[in-house]
N, C-alpha and C positions, 0 to 999 in steps of 0.2 A: 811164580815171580812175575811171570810176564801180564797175566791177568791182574792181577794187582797194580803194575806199573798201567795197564789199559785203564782200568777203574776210575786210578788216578787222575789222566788224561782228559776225561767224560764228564765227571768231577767238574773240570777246570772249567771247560770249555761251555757247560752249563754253566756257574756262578757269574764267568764274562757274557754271558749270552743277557743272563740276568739284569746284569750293573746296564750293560747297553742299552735297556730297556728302560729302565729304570730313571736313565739320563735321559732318554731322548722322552719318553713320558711329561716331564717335570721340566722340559726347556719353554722357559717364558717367553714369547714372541712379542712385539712390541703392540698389544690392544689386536692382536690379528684374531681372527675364524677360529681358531686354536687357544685361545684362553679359557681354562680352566672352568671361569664361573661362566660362562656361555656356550659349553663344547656341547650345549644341546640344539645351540642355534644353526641353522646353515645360514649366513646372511648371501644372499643373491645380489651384483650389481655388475655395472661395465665400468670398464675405466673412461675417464672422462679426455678430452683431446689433447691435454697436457702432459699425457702421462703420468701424472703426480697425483692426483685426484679422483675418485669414483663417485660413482651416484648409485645409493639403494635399489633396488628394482622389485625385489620380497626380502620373503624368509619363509624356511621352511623346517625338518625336520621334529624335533618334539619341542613344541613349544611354549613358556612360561604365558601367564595372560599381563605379567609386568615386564617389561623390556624398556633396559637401557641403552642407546645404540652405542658402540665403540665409536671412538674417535678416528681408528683408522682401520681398514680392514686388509687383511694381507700386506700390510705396507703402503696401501692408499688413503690418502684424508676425505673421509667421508664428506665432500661438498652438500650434497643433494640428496632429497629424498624423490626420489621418482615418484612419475605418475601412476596413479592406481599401484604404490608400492602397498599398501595395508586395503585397501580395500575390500569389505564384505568381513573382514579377521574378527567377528563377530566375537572371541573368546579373547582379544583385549582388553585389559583395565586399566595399565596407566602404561604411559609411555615417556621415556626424560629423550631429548633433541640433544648431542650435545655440541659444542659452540663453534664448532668447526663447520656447519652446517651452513649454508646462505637461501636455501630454497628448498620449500617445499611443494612439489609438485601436484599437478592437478589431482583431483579424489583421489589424494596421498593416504587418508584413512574415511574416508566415504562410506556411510554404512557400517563403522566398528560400533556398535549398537552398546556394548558393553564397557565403552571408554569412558572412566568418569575425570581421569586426572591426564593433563596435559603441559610439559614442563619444555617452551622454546628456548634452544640457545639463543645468546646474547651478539650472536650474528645472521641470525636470520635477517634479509631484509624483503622478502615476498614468498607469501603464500597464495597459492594457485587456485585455483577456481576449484571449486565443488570441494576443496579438501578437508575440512569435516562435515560435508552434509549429512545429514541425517544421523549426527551422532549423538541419540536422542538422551541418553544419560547423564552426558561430558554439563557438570554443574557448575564449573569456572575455568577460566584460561586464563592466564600473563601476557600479553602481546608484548614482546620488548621492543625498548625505542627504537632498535634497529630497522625494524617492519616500517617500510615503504609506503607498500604495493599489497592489497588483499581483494583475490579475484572473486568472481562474480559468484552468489550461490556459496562460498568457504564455510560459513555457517548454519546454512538455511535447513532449517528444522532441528535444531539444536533445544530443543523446546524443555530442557533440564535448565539451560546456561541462564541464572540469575544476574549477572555482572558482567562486564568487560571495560577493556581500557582501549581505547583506538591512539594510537601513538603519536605524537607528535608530525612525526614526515610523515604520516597520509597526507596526499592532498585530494583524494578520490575516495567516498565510499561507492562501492560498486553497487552495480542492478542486484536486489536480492540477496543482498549481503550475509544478512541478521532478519530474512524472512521468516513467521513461524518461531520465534525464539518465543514460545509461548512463556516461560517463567521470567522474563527479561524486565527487571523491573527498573532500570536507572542506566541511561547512558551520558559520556559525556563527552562532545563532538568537538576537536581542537581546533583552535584558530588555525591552523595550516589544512584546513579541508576549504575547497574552495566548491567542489557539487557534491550533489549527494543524490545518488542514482537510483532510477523506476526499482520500487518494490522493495527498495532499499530493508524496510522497518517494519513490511509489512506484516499484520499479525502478531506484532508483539505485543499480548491481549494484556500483559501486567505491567506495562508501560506506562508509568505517569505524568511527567511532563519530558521535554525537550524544548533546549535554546539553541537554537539554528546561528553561530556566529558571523559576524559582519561580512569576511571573505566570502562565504559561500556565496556565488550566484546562482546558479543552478537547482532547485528540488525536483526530482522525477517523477514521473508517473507514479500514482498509488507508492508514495516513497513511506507514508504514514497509515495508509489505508487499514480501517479494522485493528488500529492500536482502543479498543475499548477501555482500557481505563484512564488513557491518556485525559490530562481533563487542563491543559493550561500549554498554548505552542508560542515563542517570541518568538517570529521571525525579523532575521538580522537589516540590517540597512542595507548589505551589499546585493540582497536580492534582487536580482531579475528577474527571471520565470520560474512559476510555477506552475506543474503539471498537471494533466488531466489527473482527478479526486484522489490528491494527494492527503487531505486529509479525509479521504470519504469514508463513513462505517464508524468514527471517532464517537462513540454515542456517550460516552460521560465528557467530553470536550467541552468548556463554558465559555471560554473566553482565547479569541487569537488578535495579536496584533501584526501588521503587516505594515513592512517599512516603507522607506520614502522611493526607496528605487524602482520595484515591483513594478514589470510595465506587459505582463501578461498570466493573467490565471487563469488556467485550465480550465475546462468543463466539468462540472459536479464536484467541481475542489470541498467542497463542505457538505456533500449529497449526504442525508442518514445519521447528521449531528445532531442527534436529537433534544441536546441539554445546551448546545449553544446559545448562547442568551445578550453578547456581545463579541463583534466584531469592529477593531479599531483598527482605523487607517492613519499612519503618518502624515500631520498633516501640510507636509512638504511634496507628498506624492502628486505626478498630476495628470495621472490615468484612472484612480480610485478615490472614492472617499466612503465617509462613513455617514450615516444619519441616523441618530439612534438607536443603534447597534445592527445597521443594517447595513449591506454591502453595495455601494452602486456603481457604474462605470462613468467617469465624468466626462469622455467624447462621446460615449454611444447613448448618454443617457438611459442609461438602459440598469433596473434592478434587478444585480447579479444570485441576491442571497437575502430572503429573509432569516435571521436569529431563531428559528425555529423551535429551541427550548423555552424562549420566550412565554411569559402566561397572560398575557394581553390576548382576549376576544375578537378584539375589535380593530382593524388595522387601514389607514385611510394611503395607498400609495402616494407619495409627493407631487405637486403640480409639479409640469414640465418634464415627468419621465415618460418617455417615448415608446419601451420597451419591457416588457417581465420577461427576462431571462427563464429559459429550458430551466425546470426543476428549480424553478426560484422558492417554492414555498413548500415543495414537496416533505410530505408525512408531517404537515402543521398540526397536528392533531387539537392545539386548542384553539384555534382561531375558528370561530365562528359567520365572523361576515367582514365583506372585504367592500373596501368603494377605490375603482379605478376612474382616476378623470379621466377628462375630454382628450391629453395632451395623452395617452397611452393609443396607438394603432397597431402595438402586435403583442397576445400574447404568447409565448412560447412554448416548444414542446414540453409534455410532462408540468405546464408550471405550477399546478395546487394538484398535482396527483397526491393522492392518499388523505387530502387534508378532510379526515373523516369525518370532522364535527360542522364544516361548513355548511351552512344553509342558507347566506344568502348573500350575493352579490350586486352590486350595483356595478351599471355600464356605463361611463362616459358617452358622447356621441361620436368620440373620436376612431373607437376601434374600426378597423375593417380586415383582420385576421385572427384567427385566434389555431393554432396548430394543433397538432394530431396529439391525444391522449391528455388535452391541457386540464381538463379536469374527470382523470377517471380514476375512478375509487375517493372520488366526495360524494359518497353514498347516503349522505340525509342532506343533499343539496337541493332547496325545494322554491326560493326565493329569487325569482330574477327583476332587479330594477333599471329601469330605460328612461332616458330621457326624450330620444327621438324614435319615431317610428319607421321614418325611413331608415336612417343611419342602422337600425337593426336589421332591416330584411337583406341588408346590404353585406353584413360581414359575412365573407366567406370562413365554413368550418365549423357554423353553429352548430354543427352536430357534434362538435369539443365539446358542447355546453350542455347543450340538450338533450343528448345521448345517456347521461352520467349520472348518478341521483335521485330525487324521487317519481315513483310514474306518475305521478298529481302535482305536477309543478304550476303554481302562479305568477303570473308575467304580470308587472307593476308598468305600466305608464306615467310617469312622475307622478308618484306614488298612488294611482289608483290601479287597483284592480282590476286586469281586465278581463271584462266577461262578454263583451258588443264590442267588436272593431269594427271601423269605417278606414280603409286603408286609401289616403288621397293620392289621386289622380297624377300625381308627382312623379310614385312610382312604380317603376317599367320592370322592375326585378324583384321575388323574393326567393331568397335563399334556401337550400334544399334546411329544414330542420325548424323553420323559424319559430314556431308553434309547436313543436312535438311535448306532445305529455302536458300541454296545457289544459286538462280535460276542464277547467272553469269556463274557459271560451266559448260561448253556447253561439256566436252569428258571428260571419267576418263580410262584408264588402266589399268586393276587389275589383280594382278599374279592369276595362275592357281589354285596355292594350299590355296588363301586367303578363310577364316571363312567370308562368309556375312551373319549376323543376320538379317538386314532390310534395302540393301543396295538398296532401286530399284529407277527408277527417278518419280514412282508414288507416292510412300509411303514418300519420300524424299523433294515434292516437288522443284526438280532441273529439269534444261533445257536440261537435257541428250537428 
């Protein structure tokens, strides 16, 4: 009897042990660590300084490659997603934000390589620097209106992401934003963006056009650089600067116009457009203008940009330009012969670098500089025309000229041939180069009291 009454007892105290179990198993927690459809998740974070609120920091345990995050975890409302919280999580695929959230933190999923889907709640209002870089899969995102603020690098190498929406309250795109979004073929930049920062767009080689709107003042460094299929830019009225070769590397680009405010453009802004073929200036501006789809500076008189895709041969610089701009004509490949007037006295570094097909130049009397590299790589450049003889021995740098092009060059004396010089009495200088590679030149005559720096027919390679 008493073993029986025991049995009994054991019985009991197992089937309570049971139900105990059984209830505390199956108690719903309000979205905590503990729910059921994520009891494989460990979510990692701190509590934030209000006590009320946490911020992400991982996860860990076994984890799915789709993750929805709770709204609150242990009884905290998920504010933030911490820096470097996913980063390298290589085995994610999509991830839902949910609206409880306001920030996401620096390379928050940087390097999640296998993220294709990304869903922001409707309270985000900044996203962190570097926080999807290199998430080379991720093929679309929603930016909600909420989105302020998107730091530097967020997207950069995103080179899946076809589309996006930049929201209304930006007023900054940052340095490197949207670098490298190699499949990026259409963006659309809101009137509430007032700059738009170095390297911003750089790379984004399926890009085809952009309208820069009015507010913007600002474009950065290489902000457009290497978008190759870009083939068409309006920039807005409200610009002021623009940066050193913001559109450089743009090689199906045909046509930009540039507003009336514009009162400094960068060095090689247009370096490498190979299909450029007009460039218009507002003609309200009064630092630029245009002249037949070419770029020039109206205080410095100075010609910043030939149209380079241009198919014109033949190209005569305007009377009264003073100056050819560093890399004014660089990689002209069809322009064959150029005439600089008298009114030109410098031309600048790099200025007809590459332009392969030239052969022959004509010189004003006016030069007296010509800079380092201004014609190297005009490799069938064989034709030089002069009007003055002194004015020639005079420019310093002829070895920009001489140095470059064919070893049998011919030197025109308005327009003859020269093969006998008599160099007058006049002049007391010639220039190191002045004659190099003129092997036509059979006699030169040189006054008594001339400066020769390196005038000999060895060093010259001429037929003296």
């Amino acid at each position: 009897m008493k073993n029986k009454v025991l049995k009994i007892w054991v019985l009991a105290i197992v089937l309570l042990l049971s139900l105990t179990c059984f209830f505390a198993c199956n108690t719903n927690s309000d979205n905590q660590n503990n729910d059921s459809s994520e009891s494989e998740i460990i979510y990692e974070y701190r509590v934030n300084d209000d006590n009320k609120t946490c911020t992400l920091t991982g996860v860990s345990g076994s984890l799915p490659s789709d993750i929805e995050l709770p709204r609150k975890i242990d009884g905290y409302t998920l504010t933030k997603i911490g820096d470097f919280a996913f980063d390298w999580c290589t085995w994610l695929k999509s991830i839902k934000i949910p609206n409880s959230v306001t920030n996401i933190g620096q390379s928050a999923f940087e390097y999640c390589t296998s993220l294709t889907s990304v869903v922001i709640g409707n309270k985000v209002t900044s996203i962190g620097r570097s926080a999807f870089y290199g998430c080379r899969n991720l093929t679309s995102i929603e930016i909600p209106d909420s989105v302020t603020s998107i730091g530097s690098s967020a997207f950069r190498y995103c080179s899946s992401l076809t589309s996006l929406n930049i929201p209304d309250g930006v007023s900054w795109i940052s340095d490197d934003v949207f670098s490298y979004c190699s499949s990026l073929t259409s963006v659309v930049i809101p009137d509430s963006v007032t700059s738009i920062g170095s390297w911003a767009f750089y790379s984004c080689s399926s890009l085809t056009s952009v309208v820069i709107p009015d507010k913007v003042t600002t474009i950065g460094l290489s902000a457009f650089g290497y978008c190759s299929s870009l083939t068409s830019v309006v920039i807005g009225d409200g610009v002021i600067t623009i940066g050193d070769g913001t559109f450089s590397g743009c090689s199906s680009l045909t046509s930009v116009v540039v507003g009336a405010k514009v009162t400094s453009l960068g060095g090689g802004t247009f370096d490498n457009c190979t299909a450029l073929t007009s460039i218009t200036v507002h003609r309200n501006n009064v630092y630029y203008k245009d002249i037949d789809g070419n770029l020039y500076s109206k205080i410095e008189k100075r010609l910043i940009k030939y149209a380079i895709g241009k198919l014109e041969t033949n190209f005569t610089i305007p009377d009264g330009i003073t100056t050819i701009g560093n890399f004014a004509f660089e990689g002209c490949r069809n322009l064959t012969s150029v005439v600089i007037p008298d009114s030109v006295t410098t031309i600048g570094h790099s200025a007809f670098c590459d332009c392969s097909g030239l052969t022959s130049v004509f010189i004003g009397k006016g030069l007296t500089t010509v800079d380092s590299f201004a014609f190297s790589g005009c490799s069938a450049l064989t034709n030089i025309f002069i009007t003055d003889i002194a004015a020639w021995c005079n420019i310093s740098g002829l070895s920009n000229i001489m140095e470059y092009g064919s070893y049998k060059k011919k030197l025109y004396l308005n327009n003859e041939p020269l093969t006998e010089l008599i160099i007058p009495n006049t002049i007391t200088y010639i220039n190191s180069c002045a004659f190099r590679y003129c092997t036509e030149l059979t006699s030169v005559v040189i006054p008594d009291r001339a400066t020769l720096p390196s005038l000999h027919p060895q060093n010259n390679y001429c037929t003296l």
